[in-house]
Every structure is written in structure tokens, then in C-alpha cells.
SETORKE-674591 format. One record per residue (C-alpha): y, x, z; residue in three letters. Coordinates in Angstrom, 3 decimals, decimal comma. Layout:
% residues N
node v:Y u:X w:Z residu:ALA
...
END
This chain:
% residues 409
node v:60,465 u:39,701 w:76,732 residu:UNK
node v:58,841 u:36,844 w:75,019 residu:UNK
node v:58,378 u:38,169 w:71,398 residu:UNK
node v:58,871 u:34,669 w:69,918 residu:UNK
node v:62,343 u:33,163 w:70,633 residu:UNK
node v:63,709 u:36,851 w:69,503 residu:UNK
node v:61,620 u:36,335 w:66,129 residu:UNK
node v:62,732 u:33,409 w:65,328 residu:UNK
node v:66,360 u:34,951 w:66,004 residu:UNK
node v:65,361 u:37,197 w:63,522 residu:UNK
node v:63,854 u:35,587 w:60,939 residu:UNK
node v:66,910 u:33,648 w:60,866 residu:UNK
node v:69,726 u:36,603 w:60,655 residu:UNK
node v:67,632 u:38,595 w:57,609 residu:UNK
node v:67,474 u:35,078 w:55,888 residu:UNK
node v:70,955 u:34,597 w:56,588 residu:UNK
node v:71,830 u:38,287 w:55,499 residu:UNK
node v:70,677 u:38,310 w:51,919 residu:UNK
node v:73,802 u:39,451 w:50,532 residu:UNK
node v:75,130 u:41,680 w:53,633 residu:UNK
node v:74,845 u:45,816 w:53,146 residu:UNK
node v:75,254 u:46,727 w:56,815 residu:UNK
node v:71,763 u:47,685 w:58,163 residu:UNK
node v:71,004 u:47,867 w:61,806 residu:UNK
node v:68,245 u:49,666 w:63,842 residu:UNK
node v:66,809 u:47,629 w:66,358 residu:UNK
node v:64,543 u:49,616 w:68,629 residu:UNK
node v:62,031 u:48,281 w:71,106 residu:UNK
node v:61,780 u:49,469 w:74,854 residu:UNK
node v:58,219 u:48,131 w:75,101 residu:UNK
node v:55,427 u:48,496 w:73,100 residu:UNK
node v:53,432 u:45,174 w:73,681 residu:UNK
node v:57,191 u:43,313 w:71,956 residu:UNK
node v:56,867 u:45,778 w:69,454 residu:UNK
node v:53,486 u:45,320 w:68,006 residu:UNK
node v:53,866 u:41,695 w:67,984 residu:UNK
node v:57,140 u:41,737 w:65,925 residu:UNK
node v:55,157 u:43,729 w:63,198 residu:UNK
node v:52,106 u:41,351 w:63,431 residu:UNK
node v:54,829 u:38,884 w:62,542 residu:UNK
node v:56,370 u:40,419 w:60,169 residu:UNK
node v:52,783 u:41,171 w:58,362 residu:UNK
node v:52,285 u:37,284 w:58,307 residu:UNK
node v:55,480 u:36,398 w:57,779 residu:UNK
node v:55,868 u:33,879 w:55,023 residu:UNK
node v:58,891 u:34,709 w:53,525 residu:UNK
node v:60,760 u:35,790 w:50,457 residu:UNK
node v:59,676 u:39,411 w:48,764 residu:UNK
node v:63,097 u:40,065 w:48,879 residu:UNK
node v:63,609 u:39,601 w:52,379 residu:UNK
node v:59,940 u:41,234 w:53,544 residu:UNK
node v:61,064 u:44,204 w:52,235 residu:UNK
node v:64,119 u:44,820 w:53,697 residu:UNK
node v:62,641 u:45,128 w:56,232 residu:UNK
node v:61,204 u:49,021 w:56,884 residu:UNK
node v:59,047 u:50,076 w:59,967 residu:UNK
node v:59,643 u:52,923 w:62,145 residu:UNK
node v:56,353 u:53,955 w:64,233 residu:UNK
node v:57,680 u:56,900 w:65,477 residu:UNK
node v:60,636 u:55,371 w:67,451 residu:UNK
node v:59,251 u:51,800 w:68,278 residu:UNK
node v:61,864 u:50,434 w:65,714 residu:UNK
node v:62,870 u:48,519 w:62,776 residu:UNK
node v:65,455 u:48,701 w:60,542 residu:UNK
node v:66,990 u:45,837 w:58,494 residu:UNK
node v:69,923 u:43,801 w:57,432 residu:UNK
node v:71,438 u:41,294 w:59,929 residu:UNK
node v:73,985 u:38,904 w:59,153 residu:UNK
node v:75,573 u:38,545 w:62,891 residu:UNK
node v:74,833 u:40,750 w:65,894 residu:UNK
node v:75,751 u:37,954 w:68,218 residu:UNK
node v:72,642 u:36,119 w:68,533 residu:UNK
node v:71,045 u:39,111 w:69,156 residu:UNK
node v:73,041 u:40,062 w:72,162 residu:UNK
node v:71,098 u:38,318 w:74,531 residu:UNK
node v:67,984 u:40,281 w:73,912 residu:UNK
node v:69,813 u:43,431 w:74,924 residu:UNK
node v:67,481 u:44,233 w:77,878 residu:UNK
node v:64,628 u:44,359 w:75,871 residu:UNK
node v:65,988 u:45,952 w:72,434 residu:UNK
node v:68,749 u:48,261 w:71,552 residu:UNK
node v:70,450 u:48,051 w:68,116 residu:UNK
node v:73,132 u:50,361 w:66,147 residu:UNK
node v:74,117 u:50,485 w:62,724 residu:UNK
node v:71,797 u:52,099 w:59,981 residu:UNK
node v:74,402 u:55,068 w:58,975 residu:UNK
node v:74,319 u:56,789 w:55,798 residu:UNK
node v:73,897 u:60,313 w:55,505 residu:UNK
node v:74,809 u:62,731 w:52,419 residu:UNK
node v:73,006 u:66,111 w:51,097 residu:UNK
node v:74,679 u:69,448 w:51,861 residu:UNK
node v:76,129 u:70,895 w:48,892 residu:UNK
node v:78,614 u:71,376 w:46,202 residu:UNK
node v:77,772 u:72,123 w:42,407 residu:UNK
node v:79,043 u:75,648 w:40,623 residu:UNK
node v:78,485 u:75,960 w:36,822 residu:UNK
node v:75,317 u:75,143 w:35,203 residu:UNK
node v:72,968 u:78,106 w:33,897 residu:UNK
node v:69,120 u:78,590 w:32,477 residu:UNK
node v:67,646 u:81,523 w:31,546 residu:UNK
node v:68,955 u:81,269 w:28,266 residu:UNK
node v:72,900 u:82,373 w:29,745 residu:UNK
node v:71,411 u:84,575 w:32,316 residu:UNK
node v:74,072 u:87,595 w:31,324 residu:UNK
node v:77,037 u:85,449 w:33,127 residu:UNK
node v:74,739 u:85,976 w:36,621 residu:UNK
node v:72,965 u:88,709 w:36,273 residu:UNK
node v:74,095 u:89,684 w:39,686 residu:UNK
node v:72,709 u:86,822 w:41,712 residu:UNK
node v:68,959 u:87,782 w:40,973 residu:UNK
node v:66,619 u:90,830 w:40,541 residu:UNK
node v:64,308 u:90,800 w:37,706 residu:UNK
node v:60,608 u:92,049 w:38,819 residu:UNK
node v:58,738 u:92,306 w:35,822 residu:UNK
node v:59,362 u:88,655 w:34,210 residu:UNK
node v:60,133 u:87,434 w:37,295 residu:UNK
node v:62,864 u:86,700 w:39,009 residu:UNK
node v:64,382 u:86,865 w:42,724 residu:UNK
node v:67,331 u:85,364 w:43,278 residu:UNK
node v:69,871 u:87,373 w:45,548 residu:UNK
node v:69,391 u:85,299 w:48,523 residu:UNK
node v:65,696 u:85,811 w:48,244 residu:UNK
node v:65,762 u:89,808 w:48,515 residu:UNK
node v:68,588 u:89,607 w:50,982 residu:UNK
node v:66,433 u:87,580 w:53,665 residu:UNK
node v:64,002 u:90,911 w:52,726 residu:UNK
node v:60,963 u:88,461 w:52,023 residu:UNK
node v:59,690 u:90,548 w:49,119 residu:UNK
node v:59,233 u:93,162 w:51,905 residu:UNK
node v:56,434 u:90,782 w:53,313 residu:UNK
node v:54,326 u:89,769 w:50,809 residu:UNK
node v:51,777 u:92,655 w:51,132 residu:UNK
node v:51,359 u:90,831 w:54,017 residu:UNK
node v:52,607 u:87,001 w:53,797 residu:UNK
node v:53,441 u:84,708 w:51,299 residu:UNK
node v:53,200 u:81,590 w:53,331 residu:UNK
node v:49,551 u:80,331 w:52,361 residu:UNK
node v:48,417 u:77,612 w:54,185 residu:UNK
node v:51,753 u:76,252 w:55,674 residu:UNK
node v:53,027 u:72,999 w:54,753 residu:UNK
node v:56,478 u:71,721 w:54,509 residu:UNK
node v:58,183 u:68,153 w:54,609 residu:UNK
node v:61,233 u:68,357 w:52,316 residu:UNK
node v:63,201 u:65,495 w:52,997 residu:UNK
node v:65,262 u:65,190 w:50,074 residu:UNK
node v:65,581 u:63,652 w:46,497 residu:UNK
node v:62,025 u:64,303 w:45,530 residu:UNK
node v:60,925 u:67,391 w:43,957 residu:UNK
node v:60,035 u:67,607 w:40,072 residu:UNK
node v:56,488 u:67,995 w:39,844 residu:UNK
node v:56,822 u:69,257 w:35,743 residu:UNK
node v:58,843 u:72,576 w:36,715 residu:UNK
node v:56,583 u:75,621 w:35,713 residu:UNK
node v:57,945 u:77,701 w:38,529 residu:UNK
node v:56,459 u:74,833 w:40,780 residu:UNK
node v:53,740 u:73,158 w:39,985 residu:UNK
node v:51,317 u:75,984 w:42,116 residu:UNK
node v:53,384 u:75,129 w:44,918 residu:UNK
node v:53,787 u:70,745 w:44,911 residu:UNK
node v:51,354 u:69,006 w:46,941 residu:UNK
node v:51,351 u:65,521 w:47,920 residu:UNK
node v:54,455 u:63,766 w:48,907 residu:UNK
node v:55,618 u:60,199 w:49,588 residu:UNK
node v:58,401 u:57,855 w:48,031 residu:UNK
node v:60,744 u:56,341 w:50,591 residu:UNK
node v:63,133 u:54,298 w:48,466 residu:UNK
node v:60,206 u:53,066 w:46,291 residu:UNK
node v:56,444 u:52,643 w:47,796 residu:UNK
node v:53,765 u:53,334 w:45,593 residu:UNK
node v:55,776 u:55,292 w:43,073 residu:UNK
node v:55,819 u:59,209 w:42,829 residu:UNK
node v:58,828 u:60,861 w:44,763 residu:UNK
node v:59,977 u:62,635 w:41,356 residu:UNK
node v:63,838 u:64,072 w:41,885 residu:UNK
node v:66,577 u:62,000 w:40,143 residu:UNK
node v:69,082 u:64,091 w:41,790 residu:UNK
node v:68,556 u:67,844 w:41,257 residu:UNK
node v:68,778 u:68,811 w:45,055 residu:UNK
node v:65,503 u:68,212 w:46,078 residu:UNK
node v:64,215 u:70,465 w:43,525 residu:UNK
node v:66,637 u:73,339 w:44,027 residu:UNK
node v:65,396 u:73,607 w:47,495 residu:UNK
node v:61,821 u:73,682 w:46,474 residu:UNK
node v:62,543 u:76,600 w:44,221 residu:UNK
node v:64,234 u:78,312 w:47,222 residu:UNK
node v:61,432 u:77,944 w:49,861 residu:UNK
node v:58,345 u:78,116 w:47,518 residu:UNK
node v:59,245 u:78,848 w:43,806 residu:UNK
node v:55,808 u:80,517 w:42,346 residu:UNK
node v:56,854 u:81,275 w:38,890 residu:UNK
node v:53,747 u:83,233 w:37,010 residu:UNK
node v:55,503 u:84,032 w:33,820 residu:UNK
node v:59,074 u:83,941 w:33,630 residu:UNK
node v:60,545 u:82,482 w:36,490 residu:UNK
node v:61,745 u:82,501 w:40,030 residu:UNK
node v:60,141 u:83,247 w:43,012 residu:UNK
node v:60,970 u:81,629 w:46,376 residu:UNK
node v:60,676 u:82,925 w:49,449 residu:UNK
node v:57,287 u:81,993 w:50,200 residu:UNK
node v:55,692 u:81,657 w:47,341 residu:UNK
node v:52,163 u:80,601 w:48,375 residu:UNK
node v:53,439 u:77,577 w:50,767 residu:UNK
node v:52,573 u:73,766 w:50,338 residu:UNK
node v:55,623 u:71,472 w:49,363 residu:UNK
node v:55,613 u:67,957 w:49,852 residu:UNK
node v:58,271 u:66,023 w:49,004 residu:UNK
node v:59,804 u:62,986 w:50,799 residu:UNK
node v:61,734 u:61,032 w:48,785 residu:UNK
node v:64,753 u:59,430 w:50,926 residu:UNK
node v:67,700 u:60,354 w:49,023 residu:UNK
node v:69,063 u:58,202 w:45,986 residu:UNK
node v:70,037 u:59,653 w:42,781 residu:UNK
node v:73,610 u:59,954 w:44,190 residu:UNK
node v:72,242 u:62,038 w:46,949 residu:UNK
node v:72,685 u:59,257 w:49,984 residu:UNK
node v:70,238 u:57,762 w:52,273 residu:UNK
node v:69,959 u:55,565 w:55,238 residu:UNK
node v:69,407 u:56,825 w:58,856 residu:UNK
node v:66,392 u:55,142 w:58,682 residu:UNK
node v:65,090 u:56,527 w:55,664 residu:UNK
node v:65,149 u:59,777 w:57,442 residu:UNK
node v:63,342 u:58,589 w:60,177 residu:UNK
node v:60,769 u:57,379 w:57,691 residu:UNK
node v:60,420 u:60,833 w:56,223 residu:UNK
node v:60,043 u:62,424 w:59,794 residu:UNK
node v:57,992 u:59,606 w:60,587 residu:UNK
node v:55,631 u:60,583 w:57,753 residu:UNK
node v:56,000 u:64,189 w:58,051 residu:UNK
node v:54,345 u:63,893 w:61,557 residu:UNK
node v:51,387 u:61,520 w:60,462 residu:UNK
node v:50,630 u:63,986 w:57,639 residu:UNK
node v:51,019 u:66,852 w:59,625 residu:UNK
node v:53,327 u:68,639 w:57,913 residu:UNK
node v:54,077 u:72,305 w:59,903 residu:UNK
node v:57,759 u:72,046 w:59,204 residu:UNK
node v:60,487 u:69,849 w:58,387 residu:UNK
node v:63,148 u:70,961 w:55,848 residu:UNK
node v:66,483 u:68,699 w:56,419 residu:UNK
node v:69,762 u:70,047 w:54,106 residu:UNK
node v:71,802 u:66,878 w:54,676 residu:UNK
node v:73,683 u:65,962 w:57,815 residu:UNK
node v:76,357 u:63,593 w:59,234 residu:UNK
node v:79,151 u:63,310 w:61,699 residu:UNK
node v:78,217 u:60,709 w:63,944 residu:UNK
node v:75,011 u:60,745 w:66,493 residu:UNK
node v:72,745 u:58,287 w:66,234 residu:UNK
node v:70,181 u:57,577 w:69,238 residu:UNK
node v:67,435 u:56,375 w:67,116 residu:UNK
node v:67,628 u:59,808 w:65,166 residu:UNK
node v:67,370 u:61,965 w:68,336 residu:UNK
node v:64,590 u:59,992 w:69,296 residu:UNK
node v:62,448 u:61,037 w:66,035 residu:UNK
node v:63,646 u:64,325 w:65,851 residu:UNK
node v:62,551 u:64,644 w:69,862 residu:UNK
node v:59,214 u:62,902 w:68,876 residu:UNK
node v:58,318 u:65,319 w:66,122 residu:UNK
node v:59,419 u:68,604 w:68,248 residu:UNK
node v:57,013 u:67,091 w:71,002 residu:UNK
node v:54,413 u:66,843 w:68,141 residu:UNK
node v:55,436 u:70,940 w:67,548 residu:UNK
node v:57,176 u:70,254 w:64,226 residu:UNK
node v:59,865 u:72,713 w:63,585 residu:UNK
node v:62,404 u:70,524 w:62,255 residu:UNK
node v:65,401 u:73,138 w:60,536 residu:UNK
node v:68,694 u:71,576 w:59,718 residu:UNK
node v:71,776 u:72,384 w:57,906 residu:UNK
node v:74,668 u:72,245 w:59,849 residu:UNK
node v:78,007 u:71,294 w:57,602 residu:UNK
node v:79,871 u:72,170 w:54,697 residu:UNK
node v:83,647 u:70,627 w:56,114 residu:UNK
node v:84,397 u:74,505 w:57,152 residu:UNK
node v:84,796 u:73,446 w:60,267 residu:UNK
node v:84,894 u:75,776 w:63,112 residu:UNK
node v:83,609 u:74,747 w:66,272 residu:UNK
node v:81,865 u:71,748 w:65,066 residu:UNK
node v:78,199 u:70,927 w:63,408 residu:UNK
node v:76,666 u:67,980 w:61,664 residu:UNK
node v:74,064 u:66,140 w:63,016 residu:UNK
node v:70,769 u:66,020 w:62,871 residu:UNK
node v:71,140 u:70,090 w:63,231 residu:UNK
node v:73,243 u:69,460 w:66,262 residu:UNK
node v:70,015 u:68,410 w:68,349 residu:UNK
node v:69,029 u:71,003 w:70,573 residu:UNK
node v:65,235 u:70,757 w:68,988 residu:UNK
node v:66,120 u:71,459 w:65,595 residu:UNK
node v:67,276 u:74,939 w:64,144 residu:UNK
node v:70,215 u:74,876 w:63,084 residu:UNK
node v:71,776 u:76,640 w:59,911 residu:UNK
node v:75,118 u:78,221 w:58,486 residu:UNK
node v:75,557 u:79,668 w:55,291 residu:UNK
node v:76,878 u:82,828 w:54,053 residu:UNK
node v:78,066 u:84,948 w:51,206 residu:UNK
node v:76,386 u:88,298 w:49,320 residu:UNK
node v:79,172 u:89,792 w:50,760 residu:UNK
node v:77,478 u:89,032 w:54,547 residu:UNK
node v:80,564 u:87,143 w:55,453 residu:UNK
node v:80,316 u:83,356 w:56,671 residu:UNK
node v:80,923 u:80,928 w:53,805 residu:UNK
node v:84,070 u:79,180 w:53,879 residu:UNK
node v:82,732 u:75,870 w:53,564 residu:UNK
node v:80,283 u:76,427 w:56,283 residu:UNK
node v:80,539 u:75,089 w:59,934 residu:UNK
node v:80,898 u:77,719 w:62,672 residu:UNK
node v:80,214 u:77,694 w:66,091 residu:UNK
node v:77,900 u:78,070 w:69,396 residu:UNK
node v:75,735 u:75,586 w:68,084 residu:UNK
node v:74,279 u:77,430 w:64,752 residu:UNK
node v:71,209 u:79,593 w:65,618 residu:UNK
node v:71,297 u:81,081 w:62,397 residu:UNK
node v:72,823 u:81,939 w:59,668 residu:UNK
node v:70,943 u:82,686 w:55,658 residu:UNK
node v:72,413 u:83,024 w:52,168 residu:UNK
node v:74,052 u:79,698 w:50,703 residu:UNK
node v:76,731 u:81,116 w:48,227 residu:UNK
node v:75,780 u:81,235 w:44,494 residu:UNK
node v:72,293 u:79,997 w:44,964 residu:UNK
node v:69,912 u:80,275 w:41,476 residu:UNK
node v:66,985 u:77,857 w:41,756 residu:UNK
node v:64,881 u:75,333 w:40,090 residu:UNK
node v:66,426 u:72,117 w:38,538 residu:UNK
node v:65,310 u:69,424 w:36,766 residu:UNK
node v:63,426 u:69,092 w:33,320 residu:UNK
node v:62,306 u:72,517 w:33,451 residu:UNK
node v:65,997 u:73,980 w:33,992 residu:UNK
node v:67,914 u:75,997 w:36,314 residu:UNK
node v:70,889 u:75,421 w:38,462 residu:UNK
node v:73,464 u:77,391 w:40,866 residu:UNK
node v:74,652 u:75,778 w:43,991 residu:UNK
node v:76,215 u:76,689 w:46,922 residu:UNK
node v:75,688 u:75,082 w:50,520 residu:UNK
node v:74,485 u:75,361 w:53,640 residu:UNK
node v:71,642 u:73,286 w:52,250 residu:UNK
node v:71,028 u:76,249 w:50,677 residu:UNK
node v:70,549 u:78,634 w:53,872 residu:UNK
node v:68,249 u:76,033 w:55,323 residu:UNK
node v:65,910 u:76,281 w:51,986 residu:UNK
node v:66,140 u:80,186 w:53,046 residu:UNK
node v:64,780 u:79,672 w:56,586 residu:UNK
node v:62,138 u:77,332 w:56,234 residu:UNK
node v:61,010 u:79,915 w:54,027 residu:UNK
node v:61,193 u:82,498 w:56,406 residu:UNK
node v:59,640 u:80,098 w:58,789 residu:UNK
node v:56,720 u:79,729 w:56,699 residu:UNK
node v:56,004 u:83,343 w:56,630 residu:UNK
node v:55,916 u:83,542 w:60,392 residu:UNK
node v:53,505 u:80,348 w:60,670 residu:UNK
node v:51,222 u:82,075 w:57,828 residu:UNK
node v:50,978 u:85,539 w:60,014 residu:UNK
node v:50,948 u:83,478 w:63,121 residu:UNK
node v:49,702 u:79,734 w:63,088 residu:UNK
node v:50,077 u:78,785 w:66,546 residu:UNK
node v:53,911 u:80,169 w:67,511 residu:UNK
node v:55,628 u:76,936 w:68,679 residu:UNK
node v:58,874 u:75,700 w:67,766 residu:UNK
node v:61,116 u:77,469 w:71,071 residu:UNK
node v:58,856 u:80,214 w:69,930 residu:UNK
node v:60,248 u:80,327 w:66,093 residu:UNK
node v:64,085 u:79,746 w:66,978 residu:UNK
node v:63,932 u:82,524 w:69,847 residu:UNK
node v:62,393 u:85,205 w:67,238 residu:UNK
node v:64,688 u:83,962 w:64,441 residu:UNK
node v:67,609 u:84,471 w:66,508 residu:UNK
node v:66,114 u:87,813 w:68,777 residu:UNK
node v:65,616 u:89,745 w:65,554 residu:UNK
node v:68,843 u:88,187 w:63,193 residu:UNK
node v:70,743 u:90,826 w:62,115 residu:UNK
node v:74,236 u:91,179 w:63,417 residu:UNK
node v:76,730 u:90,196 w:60,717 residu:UNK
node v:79,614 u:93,154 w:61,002 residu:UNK
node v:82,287 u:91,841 w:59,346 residu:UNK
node v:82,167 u:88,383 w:61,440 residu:UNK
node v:83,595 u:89,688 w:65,285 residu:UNK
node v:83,604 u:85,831 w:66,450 residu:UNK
node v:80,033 u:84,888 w:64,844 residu:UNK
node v:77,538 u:83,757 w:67,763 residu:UNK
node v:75,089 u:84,140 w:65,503 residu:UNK
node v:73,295 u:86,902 w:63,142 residu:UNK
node v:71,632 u:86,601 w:60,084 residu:UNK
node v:67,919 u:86,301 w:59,310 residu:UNK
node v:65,477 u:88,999 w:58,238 residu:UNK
node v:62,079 u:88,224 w:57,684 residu:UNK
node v:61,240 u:91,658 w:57,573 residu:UNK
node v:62,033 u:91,934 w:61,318 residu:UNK
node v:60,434 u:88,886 w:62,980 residu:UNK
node v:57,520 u:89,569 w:60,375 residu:UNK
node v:57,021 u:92,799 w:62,180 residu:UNK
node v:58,090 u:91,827 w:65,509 residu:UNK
node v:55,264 u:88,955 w:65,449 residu:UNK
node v:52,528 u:90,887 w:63,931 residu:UNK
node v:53,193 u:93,732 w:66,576 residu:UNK
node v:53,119 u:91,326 w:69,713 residu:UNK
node v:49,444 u:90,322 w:67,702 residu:UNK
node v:48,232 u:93,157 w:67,726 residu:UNK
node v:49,274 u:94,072 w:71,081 residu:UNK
node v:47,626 u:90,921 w:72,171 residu:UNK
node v:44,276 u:91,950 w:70,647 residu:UNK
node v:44,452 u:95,262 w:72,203 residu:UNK
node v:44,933 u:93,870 w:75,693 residu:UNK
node v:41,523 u:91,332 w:74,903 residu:UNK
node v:39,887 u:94,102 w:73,680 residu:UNK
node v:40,371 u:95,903 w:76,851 residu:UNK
node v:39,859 u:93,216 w:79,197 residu:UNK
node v:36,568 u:92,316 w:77,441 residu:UNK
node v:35,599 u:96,446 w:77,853 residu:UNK
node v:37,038 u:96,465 w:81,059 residu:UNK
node v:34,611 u:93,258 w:82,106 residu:UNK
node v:31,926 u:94,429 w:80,525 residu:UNK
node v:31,628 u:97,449 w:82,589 residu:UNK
node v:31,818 u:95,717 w:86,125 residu:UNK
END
């Protein structure tokens, strides 16, 4: 393709499309048109306003950005393919507001330890029975989300370096609340009285890509995994999720797998039953139902063939903002649960790949009883923390004897 009629295309619909809302994605199928439409847009003499609308996407070859006609971009079909910029929305739905000032009206969603708290879902994963041996040191995790709040006591040991999305150069701080529920979940490391997450010890970073209303573009996501990858993140936390399939999400999510990310997804709160939300639909990503203390599916969650596993998302007490404390329940919830899990396995065992994770996750689930049509258990870091520091130690055994074995030839 030459690079400059299609431009100049360009140039023209984002002028034209100052006032339109509908983003598209327009993704390259060579690399040499690719680079030179960046170049131009790097020298591009044009309005602020219109420069940055305009966002990069590395990861996929891509752009995305508004476009006030798709027509005069037909003709470059053979060399670019476009679809809409979709929005996406975080998986959850608020109960009644508590902090540790009303903690009487739930005292039955946590266990105290000392001045410490775990919250039910917490002990019922059984990470507690890890941490003489994990607590998820070393492992870092992408939360794409609505920021994190750095201030929180029970998280400050645990919030590392993160990027904002929606606004460059500023701090991805939460204006939502979600974000920083689900770092409390995966990593809350309370040292006086607070919560503790399940892996207490792991490295959050938070990508901001959510608004303050909890939506965000497709290509805001892509971003995040985008960045997640560059920064090497070890795994990618995603509790949001939409009905339709995009191509030009697939194609990150399949570029970060490649990269041995292990993106884990939430997969619905519509209750549907034989249906999940994308991105957890991709075969590459673990994908996550919620259920109740009771060990029964939630009824908001999705069902079906396509969830690997499933991790508490009823009633969930976590971090919130300003300091405070919130319970929600979701299956963005459950997904907060296994990436901590997740972490624990990468701390014990850095190099298990991401087939390697879901297999054990779902090998070693436990089998929920009281669900006869569930295709899938529920997750128990107590299990696959044994099961993958007994294949370790098996493995050193068989070196061991190998190495005797050679040196006595």
C-alpha cells in the first residue's frame, strides 16, 4: 500500500470527526504501512485536540481513533482492517457499604487473625494454608481497572508502578472504587488492622483504563495489555467483559499469551447459562465464575463449558477508597481470587507457563457438590500449592540422580 494517499484519507476523516463519539480500530496487515502512519502522525501538524485522539496500539499493528465516514476508507481494505472501538463495563454490582467501624453487621464474611483480617473468600481459597510457604513475593500483576488508591494503609506495601490510560502523565489513582477492591483481594498487606489478600507479598500495578463510571474503550484495554507486556508484568488481572468479539482484542490477548502472560478473565454477571463474556471467552485466557459461601454458583454468574474455574464472588470485603472498606459481589470478584492464587503458584514456581497454570488450576479444583451440572470445580490453593511443589521436588530428585548416576560411569 502506498502509506500516503491513505494518510491523507485520514487526516481528513479525524479533522472531519471532531464532534463524532464512534471510535474505530484500524489495524495494519503490514508493518512497513504501519510505521510510516505513526512517523506521520509524530509530525503531524495538527490540532492538540485531534493528535490525541488518536491512541497507538504496538501490540496489534493498530490505531484507534474517531472517523467521521468509513466510506473513504473502504478502498484501503486490502491493506487495513477496521471495526468499531466497543465499550466494555466492570463486573460487578454494589451491596451495602461497611468500614471497620460497623464490622458487627458482617462479622461472618471475615476471620479476625490477631488485628487482622481475612475476608471469607480469602480462607475459603485456603491461601492462609500457604503462607509458611508463599505469599506471592516477587510476582507482578497488571490490574486493568480504575486505578488503584495508592493512600490505603492495607496497600501501600503492595502498589508498585502503574500507568494512566485515560490521562498520560498523571498517576492512575481510582475514581471508581473497583480497581481498588480488587487490589485488596489479590494483594491486601494490612500490618495493623486490616485485610489481608490472598497474596500478600505480590507487586500491583495498576492500569488505569476505566472511567469513574467504570467504562472503557476496547482500545484502552488493548493499551493496558499492551503495557502490561512491555513492562513485563507476570499476569494480567481483567474483571470486566463484554458481549460482542472483537478481532483486534483476540489479537492482543493472543500476543500477550505468546509473550507467556497469564491473562485471567471474568466471565459475566447476566446469569446466563451457557454463555460467557468476552475477553474470558478466548481460549488463552482463564476464565472465571463466581460463587457463594454456601459453595453454590452465584446467581448472577455465567455458567457453562467455557469457565475453567470457579472462586468466591458473593459478599466480597475489600479495600475502597479514602482509606475505607467496601462489600461487593461479582465475578470480578472471583477473578481478584485467582490471580491471587496464581501468584502463589508463580512465587513457588517461576517458570510454569500459562497451559501449565490453567491445567493445575482446573486438575486440582475442588468438585463443587451441590452443583451436578457444573463443568467446573472450585479453586484451592492449598492443592496446586502442593501439587507443584511435589512435582519440584520430584524433579530435583530425578537431577540429583542422573547427576550421581553420571558421575559414576
Amino acid at each position: 500500500m502506498d502509506p500516503e494517499p491513505f494518510i491523507e484519507t485520514l487526516h481528513d476523516e479525524i479533522h472531519l470527526s471532531s464532534k463524532a463519539k464512534k471510535r474505530q480500530i484500524i489495524r495494519f496487515e503490514n508493518t512497513e504501512d504501519y510505521d510510516a502512519c505513526i512517523d506521520f502522525i509524530k509530525t503531524w501538524q495538527a490540532p492538540p485536540e485531534e493528535k490525541q485522539s488518536i491512541q497507538e496500539l504496538k501490540i496489534i499493528q493498530a490505531i484507534s481513533c474517531p472517523i467521521h465516514s468509513l466510506q473513504s476508507l473502504m478502498k484501503f481494505t486490502h491493506a487495513v482492517s477496521i471495526e468499531e472501538d466497543s465499550t466494555l463495563s466492570i463486573h460487578y454490582q454494589a451491596d451495602n457499604y461497611h468500614s471497620f467501624t460497623n464490622q458487627s453487621s458482617i462479622r461472618s464474611h471475615f476471620y479476625p487473625v490477631g488485628n487482622q483480617l481475612i475476608p471469607w473468600g480469602v480462607k475459603q481459597v485456603k491461601a492462609p494454608l500457604t503462607w509458611t510457604k508463599t505469599r506471592g513475593s516477587e510476582v507482578r500483576i497488571g490490574v486493568i481497572d480504575t486505578g488503584v488508591d495508592p493512600t490505603h494503609p492495607d496497600l501501600k506495601p503492595s502498589i508498585y508502578r502503574g500507568v494512566n490510560l485515560l490521562f498520560p502523565g498523571m498517576l492512575p489513582n481510582d475514581d471508581n472504587g473497583h480497581g481498588t477492591h480488587i487490589a485488596g483481594i489479590i494483594a491486601g498487606a494490612s500490618t495493623r488492622k486490616g485485610i489481608l489478600g490472598v497474596a500478600p507479598q505480590a507487586s500491583i500495578h495498576a492500569v488505569k483504563a476505566f472511567d469513574r463510571l467504570g467504562s472503557a474503550y476496547v482500545s484502552d484495554i488493548i493499551a493496558g495489555i499492551n503495557w502490561c507486556v512491555e513492562n513485563n508484568m507476570d499476569i494480567i488481572n481483567m474483571s470486566f467483559g463484554m458481549s460482542s468479539y472483537s478481532k483486534a482484542l483476540e489479537n492482543a490477548v493472543q500476543h500477550a499469551y505468546k509473550a507467556g502472560k497469564i491473562i485471567i478473565a471474568s466471565c459475566g454477571n447476566e446469569g446466563k447459562k451457557a454463555s460467557v463474556d468476552y475477553p474470558a471467552r478466548f481460549p488463552q485466557v482463564v476464565s472465571v465464575g463466581a460463587i457463594t459461601q454456601l459453595n453454590r454458583i452465584a446467581p448472577f454468574s455465567n455458567k457453562g463449558k467455557r469457565i475453567d474455574i470457579y472462586a468466591p464472588g458473593e459478599k466480597i470485603y475489600s479495600c475502597w477508597l479514602n482509606g475505607n472498606y467496601n462489600e461487593l459481589s461479582g465475578t470480578s470478584m472471583a477473578t481478584a481470587h485467582v490471580s491471587g492464587v496464581v501468584a502463589l503458584m508463580l512465587s513457588t514456581k517461576p517458570n510454569l507457563k500459562p497451559l501449565q497454570i490453567k491445567k493445575t488450576l482446573k486438575q486440582y479444583a475442588v468438585t463443587l457438590t451441590k452443583e451436578v451440572k457444573a463443568s467446573a470445580g472450585q479453586i484451592n490453593a492449598r492443592r496446586v500449592i502442593n501439587a507443584i511443589t511435589k512435582t519440584r521436588s520430584l524433579q530435583k530428585k530425578k537431577i540429583a540422580r542422573r547427576s550421581i548416576d553420571g558421575h559414576s560411569l
